[in-house]
C-alpha positions as CSV (number, residue, x, y, z in Angstrom):
1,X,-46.6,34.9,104.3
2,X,-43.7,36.1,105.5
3,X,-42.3,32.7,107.1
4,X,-42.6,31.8,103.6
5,X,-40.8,34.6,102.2
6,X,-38.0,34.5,104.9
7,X,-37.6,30.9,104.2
8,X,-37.3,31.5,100.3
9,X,-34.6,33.9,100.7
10,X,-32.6,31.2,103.3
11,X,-32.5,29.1,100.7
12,X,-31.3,31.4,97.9
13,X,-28.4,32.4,100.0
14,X,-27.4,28.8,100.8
15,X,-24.9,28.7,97.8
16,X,-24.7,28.6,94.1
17,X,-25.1,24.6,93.6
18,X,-28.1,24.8,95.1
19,X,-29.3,27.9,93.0
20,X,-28.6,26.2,90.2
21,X,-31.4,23.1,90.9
22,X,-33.8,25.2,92.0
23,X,-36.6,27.3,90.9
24,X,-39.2,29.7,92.8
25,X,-42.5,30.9,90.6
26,X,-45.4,33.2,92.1
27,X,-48.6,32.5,90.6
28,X,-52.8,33.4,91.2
29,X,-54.5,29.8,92.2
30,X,-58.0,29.4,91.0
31,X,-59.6,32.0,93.5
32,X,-57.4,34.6,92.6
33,X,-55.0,34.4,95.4
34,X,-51.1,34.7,95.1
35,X,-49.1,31.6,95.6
36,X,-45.3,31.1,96.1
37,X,-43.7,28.0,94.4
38,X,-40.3,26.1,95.1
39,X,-38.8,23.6,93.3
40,X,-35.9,21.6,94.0
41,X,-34.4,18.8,92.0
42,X,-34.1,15.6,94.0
43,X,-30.4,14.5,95.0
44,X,-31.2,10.7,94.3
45,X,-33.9,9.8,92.5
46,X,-34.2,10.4,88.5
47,X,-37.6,10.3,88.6
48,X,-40.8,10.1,91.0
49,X,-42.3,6.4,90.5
50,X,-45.9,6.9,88.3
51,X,-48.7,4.1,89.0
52,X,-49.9,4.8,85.8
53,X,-49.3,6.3,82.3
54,X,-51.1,8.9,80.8
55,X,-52.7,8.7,77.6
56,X,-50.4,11.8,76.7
57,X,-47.0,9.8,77.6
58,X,-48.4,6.6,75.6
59,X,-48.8,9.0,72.3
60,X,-45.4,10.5,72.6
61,X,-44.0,7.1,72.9
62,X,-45.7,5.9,70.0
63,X,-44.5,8.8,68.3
64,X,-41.0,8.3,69.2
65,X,-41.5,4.5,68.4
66,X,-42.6,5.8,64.7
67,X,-39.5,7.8,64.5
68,X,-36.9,5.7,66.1
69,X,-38.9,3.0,63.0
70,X,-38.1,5.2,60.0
71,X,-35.3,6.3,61.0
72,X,-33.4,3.0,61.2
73,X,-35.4,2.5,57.4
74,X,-34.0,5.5,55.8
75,X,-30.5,4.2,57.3
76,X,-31.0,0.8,56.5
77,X,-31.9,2.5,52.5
78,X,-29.2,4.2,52.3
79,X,-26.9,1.6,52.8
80,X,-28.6,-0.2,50.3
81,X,-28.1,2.7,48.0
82,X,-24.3,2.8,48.6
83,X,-23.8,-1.2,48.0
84,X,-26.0,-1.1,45.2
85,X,-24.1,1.8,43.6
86,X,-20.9,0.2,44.8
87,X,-21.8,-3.0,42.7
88,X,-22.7,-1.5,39.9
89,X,-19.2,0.5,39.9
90,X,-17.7,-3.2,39.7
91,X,-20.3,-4.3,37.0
92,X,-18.9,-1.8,35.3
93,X,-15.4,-2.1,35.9
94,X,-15.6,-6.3,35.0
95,X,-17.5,-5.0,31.3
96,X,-14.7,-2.5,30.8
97,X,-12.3,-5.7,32.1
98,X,-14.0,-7.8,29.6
99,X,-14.0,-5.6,26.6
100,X,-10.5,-4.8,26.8
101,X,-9.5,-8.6,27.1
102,X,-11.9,-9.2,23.8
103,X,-9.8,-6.1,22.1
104,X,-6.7,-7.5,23.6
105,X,-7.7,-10.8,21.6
106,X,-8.4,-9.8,18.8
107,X,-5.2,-7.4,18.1
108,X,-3.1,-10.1,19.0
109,X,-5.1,-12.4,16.3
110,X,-4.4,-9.4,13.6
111,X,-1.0,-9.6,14.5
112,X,-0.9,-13.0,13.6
113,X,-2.4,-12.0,10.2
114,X,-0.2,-9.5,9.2
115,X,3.3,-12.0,10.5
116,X,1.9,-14.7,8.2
117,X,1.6,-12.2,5.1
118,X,5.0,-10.4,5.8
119,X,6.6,-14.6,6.3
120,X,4.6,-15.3,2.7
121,X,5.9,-12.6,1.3
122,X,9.4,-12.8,2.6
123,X,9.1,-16.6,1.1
124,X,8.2,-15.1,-2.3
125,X,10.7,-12.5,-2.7
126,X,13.6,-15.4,-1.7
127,X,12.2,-17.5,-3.7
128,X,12.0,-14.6,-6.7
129,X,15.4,-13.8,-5.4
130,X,16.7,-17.5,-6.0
131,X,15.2,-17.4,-9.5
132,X,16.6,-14.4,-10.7
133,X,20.2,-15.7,-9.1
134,X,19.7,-19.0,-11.0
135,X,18.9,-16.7,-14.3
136,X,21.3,-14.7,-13.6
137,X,24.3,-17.9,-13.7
138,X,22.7,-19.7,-16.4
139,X,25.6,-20.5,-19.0
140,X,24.6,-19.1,-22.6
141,X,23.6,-21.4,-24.7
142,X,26.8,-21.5,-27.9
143,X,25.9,-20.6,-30.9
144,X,26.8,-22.4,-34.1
145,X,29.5,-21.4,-36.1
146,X,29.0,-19.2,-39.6
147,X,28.0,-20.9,-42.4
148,X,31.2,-21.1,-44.5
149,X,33.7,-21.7,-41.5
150,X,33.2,-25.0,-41.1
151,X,35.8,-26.8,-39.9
152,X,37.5,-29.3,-42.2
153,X,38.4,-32.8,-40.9
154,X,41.1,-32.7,-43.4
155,X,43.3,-30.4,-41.5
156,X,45.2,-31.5,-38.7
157,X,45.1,-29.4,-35.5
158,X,48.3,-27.7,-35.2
159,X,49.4,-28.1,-38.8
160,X,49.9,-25.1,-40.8
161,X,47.2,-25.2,-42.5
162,X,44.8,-25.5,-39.1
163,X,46.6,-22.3,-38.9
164,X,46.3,-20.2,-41.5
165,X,42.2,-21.4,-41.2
166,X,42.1,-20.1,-37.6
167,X,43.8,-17.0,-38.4
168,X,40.8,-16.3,-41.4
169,X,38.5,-17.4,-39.5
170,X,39.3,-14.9,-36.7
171,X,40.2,-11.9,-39.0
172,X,36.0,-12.9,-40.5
173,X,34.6,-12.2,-36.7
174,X,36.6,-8.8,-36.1
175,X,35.4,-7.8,-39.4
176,X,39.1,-7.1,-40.0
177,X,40.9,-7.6,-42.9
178,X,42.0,-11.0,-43.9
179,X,45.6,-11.8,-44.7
180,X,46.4,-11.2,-48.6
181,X,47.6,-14.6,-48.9
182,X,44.1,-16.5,-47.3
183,X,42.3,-14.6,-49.6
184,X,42.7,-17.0,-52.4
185,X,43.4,-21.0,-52.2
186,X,43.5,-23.0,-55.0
187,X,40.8,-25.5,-56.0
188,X,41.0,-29.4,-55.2
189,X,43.9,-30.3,-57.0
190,X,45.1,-34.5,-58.0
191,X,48.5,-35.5,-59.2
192,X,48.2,-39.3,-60.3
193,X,51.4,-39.7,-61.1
194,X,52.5,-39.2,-57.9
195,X,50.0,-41.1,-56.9
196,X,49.0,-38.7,-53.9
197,X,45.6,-36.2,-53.6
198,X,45.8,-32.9,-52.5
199,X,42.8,-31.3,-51.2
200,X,43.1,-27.4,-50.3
201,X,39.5,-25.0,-49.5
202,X,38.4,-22.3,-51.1
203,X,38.0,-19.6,-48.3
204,X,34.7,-18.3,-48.4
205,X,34.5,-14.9,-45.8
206,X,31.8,-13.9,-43.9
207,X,31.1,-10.5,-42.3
208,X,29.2,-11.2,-38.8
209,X,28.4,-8.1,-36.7
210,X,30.9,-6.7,-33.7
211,X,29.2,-7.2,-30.5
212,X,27.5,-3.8,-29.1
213,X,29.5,-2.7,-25.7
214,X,26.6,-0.6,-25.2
215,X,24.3,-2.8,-25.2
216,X,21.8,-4.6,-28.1
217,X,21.5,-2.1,-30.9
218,X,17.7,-1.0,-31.8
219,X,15.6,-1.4,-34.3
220,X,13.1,0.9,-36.2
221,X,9.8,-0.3,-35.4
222,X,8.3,-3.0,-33.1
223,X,10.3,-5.7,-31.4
224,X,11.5,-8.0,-28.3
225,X,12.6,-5.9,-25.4
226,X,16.1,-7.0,-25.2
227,X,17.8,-4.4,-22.8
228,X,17.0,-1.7,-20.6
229,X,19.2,1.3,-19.6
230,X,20.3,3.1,-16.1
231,X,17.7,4.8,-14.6
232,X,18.0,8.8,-15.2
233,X,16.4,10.8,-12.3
234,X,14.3,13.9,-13.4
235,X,13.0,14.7,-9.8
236,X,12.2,13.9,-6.0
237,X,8.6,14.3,-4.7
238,X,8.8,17.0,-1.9
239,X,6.3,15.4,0.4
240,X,4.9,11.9,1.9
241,X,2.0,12.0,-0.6
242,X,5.1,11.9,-3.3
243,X,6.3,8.0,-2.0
244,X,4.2,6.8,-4.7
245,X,2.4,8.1,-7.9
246,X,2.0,8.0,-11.8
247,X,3.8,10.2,-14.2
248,X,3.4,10.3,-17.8
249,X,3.5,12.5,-21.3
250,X,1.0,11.8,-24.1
251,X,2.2,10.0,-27.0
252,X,-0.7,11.3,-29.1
253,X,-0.6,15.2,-27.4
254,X,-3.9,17.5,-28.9
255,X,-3.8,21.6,-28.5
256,X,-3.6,23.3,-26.5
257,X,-1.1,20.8,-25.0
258,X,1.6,19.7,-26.8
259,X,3.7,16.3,-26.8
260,X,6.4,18.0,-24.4
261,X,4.4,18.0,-21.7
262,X,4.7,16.4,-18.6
263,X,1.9,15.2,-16.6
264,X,1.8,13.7,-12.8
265,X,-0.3,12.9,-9.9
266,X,0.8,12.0,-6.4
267,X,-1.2,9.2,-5.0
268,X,-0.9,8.9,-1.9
269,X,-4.0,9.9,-0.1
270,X,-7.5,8.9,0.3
271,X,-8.7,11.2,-2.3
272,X,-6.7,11.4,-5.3
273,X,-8.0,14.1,-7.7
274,X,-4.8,16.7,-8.5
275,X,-3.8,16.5,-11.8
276,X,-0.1,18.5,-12.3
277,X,1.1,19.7,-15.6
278,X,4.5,20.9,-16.6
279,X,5.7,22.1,-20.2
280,X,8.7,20.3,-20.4
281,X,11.0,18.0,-18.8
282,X,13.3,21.0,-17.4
283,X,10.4,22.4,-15.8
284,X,9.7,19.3,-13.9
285,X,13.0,19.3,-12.7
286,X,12.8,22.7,-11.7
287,X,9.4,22.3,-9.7
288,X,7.7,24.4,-12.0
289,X,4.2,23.6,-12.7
290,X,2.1,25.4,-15.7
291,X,-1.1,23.7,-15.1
292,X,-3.3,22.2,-12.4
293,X,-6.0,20.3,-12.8
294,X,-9.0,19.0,-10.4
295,X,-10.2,15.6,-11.3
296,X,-13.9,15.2,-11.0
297,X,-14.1,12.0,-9.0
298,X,-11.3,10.9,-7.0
299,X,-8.7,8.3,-9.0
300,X,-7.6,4.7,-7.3
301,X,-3.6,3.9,-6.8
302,X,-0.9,4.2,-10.1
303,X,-2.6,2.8,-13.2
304,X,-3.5,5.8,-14.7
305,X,-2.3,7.0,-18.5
306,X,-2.2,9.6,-21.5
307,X,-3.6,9.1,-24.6
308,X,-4.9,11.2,-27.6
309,X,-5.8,14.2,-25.6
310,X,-6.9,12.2,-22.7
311,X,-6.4,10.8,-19.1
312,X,-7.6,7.4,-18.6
313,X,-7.8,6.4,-15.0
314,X,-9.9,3.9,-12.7
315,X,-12.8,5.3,-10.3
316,X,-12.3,4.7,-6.5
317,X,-13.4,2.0,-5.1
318,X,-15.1,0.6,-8.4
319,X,-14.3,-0.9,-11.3
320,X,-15.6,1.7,-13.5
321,X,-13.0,3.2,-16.2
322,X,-13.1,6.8,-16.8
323,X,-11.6,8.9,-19.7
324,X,-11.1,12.6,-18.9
325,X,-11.2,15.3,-21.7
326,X,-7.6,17.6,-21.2
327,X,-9.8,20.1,-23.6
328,X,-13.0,20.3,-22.1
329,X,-11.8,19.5,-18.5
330,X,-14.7,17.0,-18.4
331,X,-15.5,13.3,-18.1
332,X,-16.0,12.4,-21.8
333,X,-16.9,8.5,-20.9
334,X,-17.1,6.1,-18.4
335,X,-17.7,2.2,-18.5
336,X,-17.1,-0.3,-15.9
337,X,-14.5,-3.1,-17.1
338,X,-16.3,-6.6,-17.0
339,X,-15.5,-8.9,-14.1
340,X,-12.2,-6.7,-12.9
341,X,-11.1,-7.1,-9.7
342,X,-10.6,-4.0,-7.6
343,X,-9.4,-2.4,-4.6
344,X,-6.8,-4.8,-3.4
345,X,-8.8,-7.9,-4.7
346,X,-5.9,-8.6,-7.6
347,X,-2.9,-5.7,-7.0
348,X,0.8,-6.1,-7.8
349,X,3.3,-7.6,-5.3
350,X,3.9,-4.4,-3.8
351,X,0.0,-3.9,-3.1
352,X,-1.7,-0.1,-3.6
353,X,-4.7,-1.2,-4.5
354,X,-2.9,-1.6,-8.3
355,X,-5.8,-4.1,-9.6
356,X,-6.6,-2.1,-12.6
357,X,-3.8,-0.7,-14.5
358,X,-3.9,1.2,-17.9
359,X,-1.0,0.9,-20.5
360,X,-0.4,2.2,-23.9
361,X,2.0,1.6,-26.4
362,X,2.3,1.4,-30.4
363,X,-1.0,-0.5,-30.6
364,X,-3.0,1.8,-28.6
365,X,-4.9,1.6,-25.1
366,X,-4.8,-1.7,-22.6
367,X,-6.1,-2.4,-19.6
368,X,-3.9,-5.0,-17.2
369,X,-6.3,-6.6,-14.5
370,X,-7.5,-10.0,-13.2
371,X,-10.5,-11.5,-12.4
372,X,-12.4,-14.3,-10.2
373,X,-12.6,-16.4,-13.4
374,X,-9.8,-16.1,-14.0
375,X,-8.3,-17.2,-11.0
376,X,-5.8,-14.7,-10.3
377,X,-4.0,-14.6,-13.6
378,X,-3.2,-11.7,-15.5
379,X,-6.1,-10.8,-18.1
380,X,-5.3,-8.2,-21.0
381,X,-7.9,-6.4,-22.5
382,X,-7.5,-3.9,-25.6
383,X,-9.7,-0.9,-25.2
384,X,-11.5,1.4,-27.7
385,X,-9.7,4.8,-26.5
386,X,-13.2,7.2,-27.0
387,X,-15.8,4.3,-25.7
388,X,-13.5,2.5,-23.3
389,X,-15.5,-0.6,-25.2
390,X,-13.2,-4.4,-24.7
391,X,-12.0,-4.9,-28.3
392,X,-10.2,-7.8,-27.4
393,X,-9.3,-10.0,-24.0
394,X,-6.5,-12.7,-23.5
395,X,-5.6,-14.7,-20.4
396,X,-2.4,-15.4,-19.7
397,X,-0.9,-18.2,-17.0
398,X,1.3,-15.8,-14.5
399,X,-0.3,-14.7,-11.5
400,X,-0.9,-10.6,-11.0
401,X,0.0,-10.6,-7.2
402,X,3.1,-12.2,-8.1
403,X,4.9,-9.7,-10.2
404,X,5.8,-6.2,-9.0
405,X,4.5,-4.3,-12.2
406,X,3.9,-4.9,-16.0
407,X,3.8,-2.6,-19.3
408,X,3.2,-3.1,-22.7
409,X,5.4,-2.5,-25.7
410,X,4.3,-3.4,-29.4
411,X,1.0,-5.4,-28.4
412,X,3.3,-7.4,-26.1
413,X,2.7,-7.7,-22.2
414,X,6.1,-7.7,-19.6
415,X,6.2,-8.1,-16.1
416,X,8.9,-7.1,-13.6
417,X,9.6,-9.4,-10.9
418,X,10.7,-7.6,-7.5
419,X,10.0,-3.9,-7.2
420,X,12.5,-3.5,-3.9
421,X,15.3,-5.2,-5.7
422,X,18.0,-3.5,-6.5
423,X,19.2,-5.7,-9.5
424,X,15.4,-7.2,-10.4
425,X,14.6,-8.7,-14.0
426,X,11.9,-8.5,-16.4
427,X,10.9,-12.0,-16.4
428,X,8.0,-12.7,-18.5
429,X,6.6,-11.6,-21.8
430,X,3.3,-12.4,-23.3
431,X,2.6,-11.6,-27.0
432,X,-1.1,-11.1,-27.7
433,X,-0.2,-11.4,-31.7
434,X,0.8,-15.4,-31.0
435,X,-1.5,-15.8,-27.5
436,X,2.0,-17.3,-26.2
437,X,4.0,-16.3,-23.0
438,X,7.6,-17.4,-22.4
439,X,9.7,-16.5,-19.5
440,X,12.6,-13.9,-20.5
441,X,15.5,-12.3,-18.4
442,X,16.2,-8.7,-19.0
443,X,17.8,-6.9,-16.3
444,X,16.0,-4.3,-15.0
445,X,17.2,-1.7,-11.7
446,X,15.2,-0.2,-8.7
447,X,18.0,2.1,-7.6
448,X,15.5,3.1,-4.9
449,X,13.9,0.0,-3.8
450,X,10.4,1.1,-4.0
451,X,9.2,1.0,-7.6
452,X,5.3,1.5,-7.8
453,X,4.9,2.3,-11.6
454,X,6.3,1.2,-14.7
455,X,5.0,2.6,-18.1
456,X,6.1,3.0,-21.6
457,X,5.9,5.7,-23.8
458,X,6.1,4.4,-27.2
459,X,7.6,7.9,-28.9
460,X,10.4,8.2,-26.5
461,X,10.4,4.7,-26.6
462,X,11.5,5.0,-22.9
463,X,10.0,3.0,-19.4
464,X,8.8,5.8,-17.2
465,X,8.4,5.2,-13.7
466,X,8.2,6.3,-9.7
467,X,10.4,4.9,-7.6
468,X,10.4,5.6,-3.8
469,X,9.7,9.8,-3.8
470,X,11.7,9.7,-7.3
471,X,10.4,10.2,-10.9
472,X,12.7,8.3,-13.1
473,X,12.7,7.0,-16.7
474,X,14.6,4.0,-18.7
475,X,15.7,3.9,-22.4
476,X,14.8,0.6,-24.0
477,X,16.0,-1.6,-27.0
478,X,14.0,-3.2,-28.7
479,X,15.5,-6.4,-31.2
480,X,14.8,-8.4,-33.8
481,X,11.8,-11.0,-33.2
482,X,12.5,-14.6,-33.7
């Protein structure tokens, strides 16, 4: 016992690399006695050679077999995870791609729309521009001399007598006052004994009207629309929703609003229900409104009007008609107009939806439209101002989208033929008395450029209209009819 213990301690004091591979343990063996153990690591071998494996070695290395197994699954997984997540990022990407490519397409085939309408219409407004140039230098036609100043083969040119007839007939046109000694010629006179014949004129005068400097002089009552004045600015909207609208006064005002007031309504917008009164002209130029109004359903584009106590507009988006009751502040009837085109299916050259628009003048209430029958061409219709009933329809043969805006005056139908045109012309008029149209030439000024309403108002007997942000009006003249 104590060799052993001697030797134990020998070995601990032979250095710290060896106390660090060994071990010494005291235990009680199976009879109870106390044993000393000492265990060294071998310098050389990693392990003792086994001539067998234990059933306990073979488990753990199943067991580790299992493991090492599902672990290189789970990495294996995960992988898979990561390149399936990976593709579907590029699916993704390559739909996106796709999508944008389609929207890409189809952008640039809208594009291509809208440059064919804006070349069409660039086509129609030079060739509109060309027509009103070629109106514009068409010689006049001459007209015939007065009856009574018929020139007389019997005088000369240059003789005296060639004279003295120029000089009456000029002092006949100036209505001025003919030379004393014109005044009376003596009769056809013969001398036969001299064998020769006199013939001398009786001068017959006739008074023929001095031309008007200020243009054709009016008439009382109906007529052709033979001139139409300056425009006269009465105000300028204050917003966007001002660029276009309708303003009008009602030729047949009811109580409690008289004929001096002014009505408008800004349409721009995709809800157009404020009606705005003022009580006079001055207070429209002065911005100060008396009366608002709330339409009841919403009101499509410019072609709205005032009539016997009413406001006559067309519905959004339909083709229904409605009449609005100033009084009652309540829709007093409604009726859809037969076969109308709407919502930008037949509007004026300048667009706005303007399919429908509603006119009045001496003759009562109209409605200006088209229709699939009729192929495009303007259709009048006289309505029945309480039921909104068709009393009456004629067809004409010029096309709606062609002209920039029409109006009635005296049952007759004229349309305007460039509203961006400075110097523009009123180029056609229909009469709905005859069922004949004819083209005309009456110049007509957008001093703004952007004119989306023309009316007439037949006891001011003036055009009103809205022209880019401005509320304007012209005087007319109407002549004699042919």
């Amino acid at each position: 016992m104590w060799f052993l213990a001697t030797l134990c301690v020998s070995c601990l004091l032979m250095g710290t690399q060896a106390q660090s591979r060994a071990s010494f343990r005291r235990s009680n063996d199976r009879n109870g006695r106390c044993q000393y153990s000492f265990t060294v690591d071998s310098p050389t071998e990693a392990s003792c050679p086994s001539p067998g494996s234990s059933p306990e070695m073979d488990s753990l290395k199943s067991r580790l077999g299992l493991l090492e197994a599902l672990v290189t699954r789970l990495a294996g997984g995960e992988a898979v995870s990561e390149f399936s997540q990976s593709s579907g990022s590029q699916s993704g990407i390559q739909d996106a791609y796709n999508q944008a490519m389609e929207e890409k397409a189809q952008l640039q085939r809208e594009k291509q729309r809208l440059d064919r309408q804006v070349q069409d219409l660039q086509r129609r407004m030079e060739e509109l521009r060309q027509e009103a140039e070629r109106l514009r230098n068409k010689p006049c036609t001459p007209q015939p001399p007065p009856r009574g100043l018929i020139n007389d083969n019997g005088f000369r040119p240059g003789s005296e007598m060639a004279i003295e007839r120029q000089k009456l007939q000029t002092a006949a046109l100036t209505k001025g006052p003919a030379p004393s000694h014109l005044i009376s010629i003596p009769e056809k006179t013969e001398d036969r004994s001299l064998g020769t014949r006199y013939q001398e004129l009786t001068a017959v005068v006739t008074e023929i009207s001095a031309p008007n400097l200020d243009g054709p002089a009016d008439i009382t009552g109906c007529g052709d629309l033979v001139w139409v004045g300056e425009p006269e600015i009465h105000r300028k909207a204050d917003s966007i929703a001002g660029k276009y609208g309708v303003w009008m006064q009602d030729p047949e005002a009811k109580d409690p609003y008289g004929s001096e007031m002014v009505w408008r309504i800004d349409a721009v917008g995709s809800d157009v229900r404020q009606l705005i009164g003022y009580e006079n002209m001055d207070q429209l130029t002065r911005g100060f409104p008396t009366k608002v109004l709330l339409l009841p359903e919403g009101m499509e584009s410019t072609g709205a009007t005032m009539y016997d106590g009413s406001l006559y507009y067309q519905r959004r988006l339909s083709r229904t008609l409605i009449r609005y009751d100033l009084l009652s502040e309540n829709i007093a009837a409604r009726r859809d107009l037969p076969h109308a085109g709407f919502h930008g299916q037949f509007p004026y050259s300048w667009g706005g939806y303007t399919d429908i628009d509603l006119a009045v003048d001496e003759n009562g209430l109209w409605a200006i439209y088209s229709t699939n029958k009729a192929k495009g061409a303007i259709v009048i219709s006289q309505l029945d101002p309480h039921s909104l009933e068709v009393k009456g329809t004629w067809e004409t043969k010029i096309r709606k989208t062609t002209v920039a805006n029409t109006f009635m005056i005296c049952g007759k139908l004229y349309t305007i033929a460039s509203y961006t045109s400075p110097n523009t012309t009123v180029n056609y008029m229909y009469d709905t008395a005859t069922s004949q149209g004819k083209a005309i030439s009456v110049p007509f000024k957008n001093r703004y450029r952007y004119n989306s309403m023309v009316d007439y108002n037949p006891v001011h007997r003036k055009l009103y209209a809205w022209d880019n942000y401005y509320i304007v009006s012209y005087k007319v003249r109407l002549g004699k009819q042919e």
